[in-house]
KOLNUGU-576082 format. One record per residue (C-alpha): x, y, z. Coordinates in steps of 0.001 Angstrom, whole numbers, plus 500000, padded with zeros to 6 digits. Layout:
<nodes>
XYZ
...
</nodes>
This chain:
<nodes>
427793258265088477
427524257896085008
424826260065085191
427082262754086332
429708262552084218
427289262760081327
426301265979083133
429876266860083479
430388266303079680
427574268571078479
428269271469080577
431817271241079408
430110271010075727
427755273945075824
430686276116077679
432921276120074288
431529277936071354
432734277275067505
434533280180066283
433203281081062892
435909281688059892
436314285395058394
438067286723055646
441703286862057373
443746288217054132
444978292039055139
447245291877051848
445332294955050545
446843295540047182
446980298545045268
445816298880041635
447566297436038853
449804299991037412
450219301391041050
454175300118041299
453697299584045155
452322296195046364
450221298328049082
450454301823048142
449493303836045306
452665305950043176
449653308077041693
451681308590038566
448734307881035921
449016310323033071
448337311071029171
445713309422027424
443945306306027414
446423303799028714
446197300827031231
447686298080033267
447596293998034132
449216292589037046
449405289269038479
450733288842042355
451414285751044152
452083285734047999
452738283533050671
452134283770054320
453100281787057173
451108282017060404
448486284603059670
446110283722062829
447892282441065931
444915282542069178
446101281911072454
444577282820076184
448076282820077760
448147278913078596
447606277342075021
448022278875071864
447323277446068803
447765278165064734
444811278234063315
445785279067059661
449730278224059516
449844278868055412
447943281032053041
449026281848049737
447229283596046587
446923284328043496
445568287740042033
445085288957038766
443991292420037740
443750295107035043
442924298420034706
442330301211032706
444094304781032892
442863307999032009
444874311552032118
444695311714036484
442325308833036712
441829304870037239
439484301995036823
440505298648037676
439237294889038624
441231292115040250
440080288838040745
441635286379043760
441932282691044105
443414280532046731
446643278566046352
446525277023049662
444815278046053162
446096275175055766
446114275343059722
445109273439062682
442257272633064837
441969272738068375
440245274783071428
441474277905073101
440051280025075354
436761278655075262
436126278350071812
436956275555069227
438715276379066057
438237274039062997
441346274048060544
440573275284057205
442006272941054263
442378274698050883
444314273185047854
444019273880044169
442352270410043697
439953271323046431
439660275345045929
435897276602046613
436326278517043682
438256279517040771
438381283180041809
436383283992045378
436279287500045256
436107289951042770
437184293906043539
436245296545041691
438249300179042539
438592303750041546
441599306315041961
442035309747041225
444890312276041700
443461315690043247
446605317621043478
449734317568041836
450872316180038194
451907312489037941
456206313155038983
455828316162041361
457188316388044857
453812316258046412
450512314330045016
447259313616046309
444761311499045582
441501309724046728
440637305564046467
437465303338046786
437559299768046229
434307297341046316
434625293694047350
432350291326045709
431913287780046892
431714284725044808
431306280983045815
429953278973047944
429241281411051066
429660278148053797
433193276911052402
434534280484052159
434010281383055488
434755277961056992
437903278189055609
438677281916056183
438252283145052927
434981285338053755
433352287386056335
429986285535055996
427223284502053798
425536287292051793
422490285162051741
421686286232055510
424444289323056280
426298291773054924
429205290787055943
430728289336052408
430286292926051137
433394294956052315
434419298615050932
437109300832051486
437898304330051195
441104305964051449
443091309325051090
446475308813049178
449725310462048543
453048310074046862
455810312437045653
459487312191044109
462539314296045089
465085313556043021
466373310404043281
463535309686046526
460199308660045996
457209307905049116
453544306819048942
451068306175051890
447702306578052365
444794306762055500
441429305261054915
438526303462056278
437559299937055641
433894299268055975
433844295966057640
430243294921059302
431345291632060355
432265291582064551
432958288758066245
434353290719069185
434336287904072083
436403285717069481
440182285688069890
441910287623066553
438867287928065138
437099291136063125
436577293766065238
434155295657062490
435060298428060601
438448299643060545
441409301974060009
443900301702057196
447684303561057724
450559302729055626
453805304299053981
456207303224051676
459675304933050407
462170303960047904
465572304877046286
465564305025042200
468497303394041001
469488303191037372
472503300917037046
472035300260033290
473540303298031322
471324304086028640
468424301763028956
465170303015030673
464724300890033312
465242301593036778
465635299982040220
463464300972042866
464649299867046569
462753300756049750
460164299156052152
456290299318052858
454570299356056142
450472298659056359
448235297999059240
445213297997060527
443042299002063326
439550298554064454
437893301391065249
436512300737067927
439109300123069961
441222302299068214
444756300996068177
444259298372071029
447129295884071650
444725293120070076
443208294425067623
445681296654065391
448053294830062914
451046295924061483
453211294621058754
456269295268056619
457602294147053219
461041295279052382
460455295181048444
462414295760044696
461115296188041914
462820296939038524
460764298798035696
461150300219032800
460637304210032384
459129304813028819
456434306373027348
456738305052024077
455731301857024262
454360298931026990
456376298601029888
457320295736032167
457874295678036275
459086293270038422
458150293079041763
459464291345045300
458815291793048981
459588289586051770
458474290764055346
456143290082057945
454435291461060885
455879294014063216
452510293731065367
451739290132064152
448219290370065718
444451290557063870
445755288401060569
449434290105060161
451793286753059417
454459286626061315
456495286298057579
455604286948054102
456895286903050547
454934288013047804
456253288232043854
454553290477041334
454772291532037922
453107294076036003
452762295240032291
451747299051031712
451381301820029608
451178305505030270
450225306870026533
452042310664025959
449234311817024080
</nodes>
């Protein structure tokens, strides 16, 4: 008997696998300098100028699994910090941000066959000061930086720091770069923006180079994947005779692997209704203000179901 159960036991054991961590963030910022939180205004112009931001956001259940019986939270809160800077020439950008985790919390349990361990992330107990670096490039292609219509083009490099174990294990990572290429993610993507009178819109299609797929996972990376989002706002300037602005209007950003191109698990989709005041001169270094509280539409495939995320910026587009 005992015997048996022992045999029971094991089979049982070997039947659930442990689901490996990824890098769950889909909070894919823009440049500093870029006034949307996701998308890109494409206004850079003049001479040598620049930007440095520094975002903080908050999401509450980023990766729910269930098999239709049990469900489960795996991460239940995730918030970041992000600083960045960048540098701005005539139609053209270089910038750098650097991330660091707040807090990444959740619970453990087993679903569907496989066991999830909760990750446990606090500034006292951080794997790193900043666990990813990313490194990006923008250009506008067509149009001049406050026409109706502008195009542009966007790559961004991510660069992993820290240990490789703890950052995945706690959902900060895709993997190791010791034995995968997983840690190393890039994206590529086609932008656009315009204002009409009193309107202005941004958006952008790309392609995020993801090799990490854990397909047979639940909510897991599905490799590489598609990038969609737009944003539109109302300009508002309530305070006669002062240039700064109000800018009121909301984003919406997903994502979709590719392989299973918009499939009803593996596409997420999310929306921040945001503000942001700014000033609107040339003449000297400018501040913005930024809010946006949302969540997802789709919450699958790491979109929260709710999310807040505060930013401010200070830039400078030089007239000469």
């Amino acid at each position: 008997m005992v015997a048996l159960m022992m045999s029971v036991w094991t089979s049982s054991a070997n039947a659930q696998q442990m689901a490996q961590g990824f890098e769950l963030e889909r909070l894919y910022t823009s440049a500093p300098g870029a006034s949307w939180f996701v998308m890109d205004s494409l206004d850079m112009h003049g001479g040598l100028g620049g930007a440095a931001s520094m975002i903080v956001s908050y999401a509450r259940n980023p990766l729910r699994v269930s098999d239709g019986t049990q469900h489960l939270t795996v991460v239940s809160d995730a918030a970041f910090l992000e600083l960045g800077c960048a540098a701005t020439y005539d139609r053209f950008r270089l910038y750098a941000s650097f991330a660091s985790p707040l807090t990444v919390q959740g619970n453990s349990g087993t679903v569907g066959g496989y066991t999830f361990t909760a990750p446990s992330v606090d500034p006292s107990s951080a794997p790193d000061a900043a666990f990813h670096a990313r490194v990006g490039f923008d250009a506008r292609i067509v149009g001049d930086h406050a026409s109706s219509f502008r195009m542009g083009l966007g790559a961004q490099f991510w660069i992993p720091g820290g240990s490789p174990g703890s950052l995945r294990e706690n959902y900060l990572s895709d993997g190791p770069p010791s034995d995968s290429l997983g840690a190393y993610n890039a994206m590529a993507r086609v932008l656009f923006a315009g204002d009409i009178g009193l309107l202005t819109y941004a958006g952008h299609l790309g392609f995020h180079l993801r090799p990490l797929d854990d397909s047979p996972t639940p909510e897991s990376p599905r490799g590489s994947e598609g990038l969609f989002g737009a944003a539109a706002g109302v300009k508002v300037s309530p305070w006669a005779g002062q240039r700064v602005r109000l800018v009121l209007g909301p984003e919406v950003f997903g994502t979709t692997a590719l392989r299973s191109f918009l499939g009803a698990h593996t596409t997420g989709i999310e929306a921040l209704a945001t503000v942001r005041i700014e000033g609107t001169s040339d003449d000297a270094p400018q501040l913005r203000f930024r809010v946006g509280a949302g969540g997802g539409l789709d919450p699958h495939f790491g979109a929260p179901e709710s999310r807040v995320v505060l930013g401010i910026e200070l830039f400078e587009f030089s007239s000469n």
